[in-house]
N, C-alpha and C positions, 0 to 999 in steps of 0.2 A: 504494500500500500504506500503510497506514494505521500512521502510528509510533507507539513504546509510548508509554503514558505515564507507566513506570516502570523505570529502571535501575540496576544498581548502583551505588552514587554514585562508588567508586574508578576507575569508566572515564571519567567526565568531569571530576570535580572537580582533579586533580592537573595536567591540559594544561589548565581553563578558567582558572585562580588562575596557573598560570605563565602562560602567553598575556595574563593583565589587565596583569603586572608590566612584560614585554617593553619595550612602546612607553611607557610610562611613563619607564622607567628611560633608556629610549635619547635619547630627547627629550630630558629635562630635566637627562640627567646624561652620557651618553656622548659627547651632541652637543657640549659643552665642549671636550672632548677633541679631535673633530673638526675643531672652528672652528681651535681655536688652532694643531692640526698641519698646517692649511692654509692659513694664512699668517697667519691672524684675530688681532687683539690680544686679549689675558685682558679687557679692556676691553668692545671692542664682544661680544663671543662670551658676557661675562656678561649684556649687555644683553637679548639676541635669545634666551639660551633663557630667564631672565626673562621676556619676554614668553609664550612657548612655555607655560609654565604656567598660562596664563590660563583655558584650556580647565577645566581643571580645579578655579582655582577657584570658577569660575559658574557651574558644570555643576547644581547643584540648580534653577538656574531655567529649564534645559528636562528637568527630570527625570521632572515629571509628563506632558510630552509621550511622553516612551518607556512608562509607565504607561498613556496615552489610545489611543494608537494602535499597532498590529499588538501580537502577545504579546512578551515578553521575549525568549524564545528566537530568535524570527525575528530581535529587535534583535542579540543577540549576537552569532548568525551574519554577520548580515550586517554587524555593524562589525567584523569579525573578516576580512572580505573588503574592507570599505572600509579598513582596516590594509593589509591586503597590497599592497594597488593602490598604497596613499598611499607607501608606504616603496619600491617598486618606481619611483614618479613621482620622489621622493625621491634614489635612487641614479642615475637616468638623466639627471636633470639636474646631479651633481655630474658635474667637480670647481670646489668655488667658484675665484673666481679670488683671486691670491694678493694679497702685497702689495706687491711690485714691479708688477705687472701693474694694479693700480687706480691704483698709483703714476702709470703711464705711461699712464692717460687708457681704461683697457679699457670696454668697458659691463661695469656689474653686474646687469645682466636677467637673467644665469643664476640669479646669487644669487639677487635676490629670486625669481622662479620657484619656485627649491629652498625658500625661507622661505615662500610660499605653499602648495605639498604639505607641509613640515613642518605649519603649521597646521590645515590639512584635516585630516592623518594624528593630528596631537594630540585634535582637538574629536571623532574617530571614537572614537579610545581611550578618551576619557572617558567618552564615549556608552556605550561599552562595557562599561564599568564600573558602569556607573550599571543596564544592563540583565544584567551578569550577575551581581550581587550580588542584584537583586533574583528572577532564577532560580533560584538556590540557595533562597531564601526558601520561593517556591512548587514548586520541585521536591521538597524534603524535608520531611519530619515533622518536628517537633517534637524528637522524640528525637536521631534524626539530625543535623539541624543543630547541636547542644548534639556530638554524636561528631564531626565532621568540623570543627568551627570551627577548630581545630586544626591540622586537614591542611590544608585551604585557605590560612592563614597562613605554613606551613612550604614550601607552593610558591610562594609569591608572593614570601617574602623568598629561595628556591632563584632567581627569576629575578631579584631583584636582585643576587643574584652573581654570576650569569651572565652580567649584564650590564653589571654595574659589570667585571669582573675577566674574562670569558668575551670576549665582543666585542672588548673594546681587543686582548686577547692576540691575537687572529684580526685581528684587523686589521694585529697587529705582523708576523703571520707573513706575512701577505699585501704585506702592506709590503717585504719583505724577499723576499719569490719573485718578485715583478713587481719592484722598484726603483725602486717611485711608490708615494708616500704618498697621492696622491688615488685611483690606480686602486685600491688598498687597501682605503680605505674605501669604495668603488663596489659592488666584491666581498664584500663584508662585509657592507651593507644589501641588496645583490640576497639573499644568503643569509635575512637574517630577513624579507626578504619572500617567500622561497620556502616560508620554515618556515612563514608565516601561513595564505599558503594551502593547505599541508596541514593544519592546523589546523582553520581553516575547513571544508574538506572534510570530515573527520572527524567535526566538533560535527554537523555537517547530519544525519550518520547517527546517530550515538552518543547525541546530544544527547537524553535522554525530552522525550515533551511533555504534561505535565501539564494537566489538565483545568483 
């Protein structure tokens, strides 16, 4: 069945602008939090999401890749599922190991493992951004984009509250019903990779696809 190529903008704009913030925020600001309440010095844990940002800032020099090949839309969707996989890879390989335990000689293959899906899960995001900024472009008018720039901005800093202030809280709480800080945060990111995939899900239908 052949999808629209026009929708009302309020069904997708307010979940694609939240959805861009999600992995952004989580990455480069929640994962602090993560490192150091798993055993991580303020030290190394500034270094590694330091690095984590990188995705993002290079990302113009495969921008015009997402431009060359498949539509925007397809990109969206599907880094919107590559998110969910990466954060799911993400959760399954925590909990890092602590600092007594590196102390006494443990391998750190989990870690890096989990810094490897972190990275994957970052360069998707970015992608993703890169491809749904420019869908909002060719999905609306003129007009439109001039009404909505607005809205878009107002959900994207909604998800950095959420995520700054939203996630750690659920993590506290989860912290506190299991009585492990690493299973805490396990549960936590299995969570926002469940939310992706609904997400994902939904863009696939919702999503117009503009000529």
């Amino acid at each position: 069945m052949a999808k629209a190529t026009k929708r009302n903008p309020w069904a997708w704009i307010p979940t694609l602008y939240f959805a861009q913030g999600i992995p952004f925020i989580f990455i480069n600001m929640v994962t602090m939090v993560l490192f150091t309440q798993l055993g991580m010095s303020e030290t190394d844990a500034a270094l590694y999401t330091g690095w984590l940002y990188l995705p993002w800032v290079i990302k113009p020099f495969w921008g015009p890749i997402v431009d060359i090949i498949r539509t925007k839309r397809w990109w969206t969707v599907t880094m919107q599922i590559c998110v969910a996989v990466g954060l799911a890879a993400i959760a399954f390989t925590l909990p890092l190991p602590n600092k007594e335990e590196i102390a006494a000689g443990v391998p750190v293959s989990s870690f890096m493992l989990c810094l490897f899906f972190y990275f994957i899960t970052a360069f998707c995001s970015a992608t993703h951004d890169i491809a749904s900024d420019g869908f909002y472009m060719i999905a609306l008018n003129t007009a439109e984009q001039s009404m909505f720039v607005g809205i878009r901005s107002t959900f994207y800093r909604c998800a950095n509250v959420f995520g700054q202030g939203g996630l750690v809280i659920l993590a506290g709480i989860l912290q506190t019903q299991t009585g492990d800080v690493a299973l805490g945060w396990k549960y936590t990111v299995i969570i926002c990779a469940a939310f992706f995939a609904i997400v994902s899900l939904y863009h696939a239908f919702i999503l117009p696809a503009p000529t």
